[in-house]
C-alpha positions as CSV (number, residue, x, y, z in Angstrom):
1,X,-14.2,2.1,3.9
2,X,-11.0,0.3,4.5
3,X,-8.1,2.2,5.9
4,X,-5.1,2.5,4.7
5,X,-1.6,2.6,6.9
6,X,1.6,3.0,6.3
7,X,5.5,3.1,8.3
8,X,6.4,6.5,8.7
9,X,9.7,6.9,6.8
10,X,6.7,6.3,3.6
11,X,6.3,9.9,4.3
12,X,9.7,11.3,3.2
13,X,8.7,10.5,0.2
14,X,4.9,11.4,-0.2
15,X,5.0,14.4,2.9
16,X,1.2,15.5,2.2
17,X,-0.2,12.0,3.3
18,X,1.3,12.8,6.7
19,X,-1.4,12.8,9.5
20,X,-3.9,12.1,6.9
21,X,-6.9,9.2,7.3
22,X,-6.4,7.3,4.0
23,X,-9.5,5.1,2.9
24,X,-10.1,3.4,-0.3
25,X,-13.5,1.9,-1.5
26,X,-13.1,-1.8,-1.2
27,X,-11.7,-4.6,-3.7
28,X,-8.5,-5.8,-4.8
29,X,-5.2,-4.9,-3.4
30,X,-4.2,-3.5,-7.0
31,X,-7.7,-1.4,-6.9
32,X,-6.7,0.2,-2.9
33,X,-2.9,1.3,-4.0
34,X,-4.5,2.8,-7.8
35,X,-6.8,5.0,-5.2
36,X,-3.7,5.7,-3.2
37,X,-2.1,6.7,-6.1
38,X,-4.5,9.3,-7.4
39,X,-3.9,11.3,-3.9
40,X,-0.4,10.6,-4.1
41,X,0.8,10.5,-7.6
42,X,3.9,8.0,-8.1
43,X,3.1,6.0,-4.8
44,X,2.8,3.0,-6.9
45,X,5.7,3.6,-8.9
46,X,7.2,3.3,-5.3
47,X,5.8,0.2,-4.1
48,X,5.1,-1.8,-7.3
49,X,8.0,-2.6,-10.1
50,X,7.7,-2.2,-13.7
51,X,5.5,-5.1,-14.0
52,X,2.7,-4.3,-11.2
53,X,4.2,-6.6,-8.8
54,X,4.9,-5.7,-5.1
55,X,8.8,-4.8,-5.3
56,X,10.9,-6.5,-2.8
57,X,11.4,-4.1,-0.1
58,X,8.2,-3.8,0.3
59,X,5.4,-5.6,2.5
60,X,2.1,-5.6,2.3
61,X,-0.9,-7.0,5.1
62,X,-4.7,-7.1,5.4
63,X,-5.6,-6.4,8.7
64,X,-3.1,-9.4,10.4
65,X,-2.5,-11.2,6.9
66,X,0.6,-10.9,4.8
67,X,-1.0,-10.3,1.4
68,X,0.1,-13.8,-0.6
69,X,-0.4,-12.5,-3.9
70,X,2.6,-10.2,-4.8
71,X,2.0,-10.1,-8.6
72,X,-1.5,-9.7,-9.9
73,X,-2.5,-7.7,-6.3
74,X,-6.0,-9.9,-6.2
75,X,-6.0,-10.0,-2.1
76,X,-9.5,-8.5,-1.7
77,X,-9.3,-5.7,1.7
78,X,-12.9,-5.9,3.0
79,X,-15.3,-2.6,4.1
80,X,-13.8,-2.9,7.5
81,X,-10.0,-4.2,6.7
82,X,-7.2,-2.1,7.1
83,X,-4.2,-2.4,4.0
84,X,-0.9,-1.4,6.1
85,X,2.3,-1.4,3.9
86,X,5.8,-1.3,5.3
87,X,8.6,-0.4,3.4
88,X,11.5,-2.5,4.3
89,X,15.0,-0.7,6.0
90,X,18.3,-2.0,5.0
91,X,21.8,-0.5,5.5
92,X,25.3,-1.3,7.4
């Protein structure tokens, strides 16, 4: 199953995921985060926008491979893939 990862300030937010090994069956981008979601309810609300798109703090890679498609999600993460998402840290 592929893995999922995430940066660690993710966990502020969604604490019970915290040193948990996250896997998803494999498919689309949009099909790994909906599995994500139903462990930790409202993580999409967190990384997608009102219209399902990636927001855009937010980054998202297969394995080595910034995920190109932002809106629909259709990247497909592979049995063996891993789906890492960094949130991105801004400030002054």
């Amino acid at each position: 199953m592929p893995a999922i990862k995430m940066t660690s300030h993710l966990y502020r937010f969604f604490p019970h995921l915290k040193g948990r090994t996250l896997t998803a069956p494999p498919g689309s981008v949009a099909e790994v985060l909906h599995t994500l979601n139903e462990v930790a309810p409202g993580f999409t609300d967190y990384v997608l926008d009102d219209r399902g798109a990636v927001r855009r703090h937010v980054k998202l890679s297969i394995n080595n491979t910034v995920v190109l498609d932002r809106k629909a999600l259709t990247d497909r993460v592979g049995e063996n893939d891993t789906l890492f998402i960094f949130q991105a840290l801004s400030g002054g």
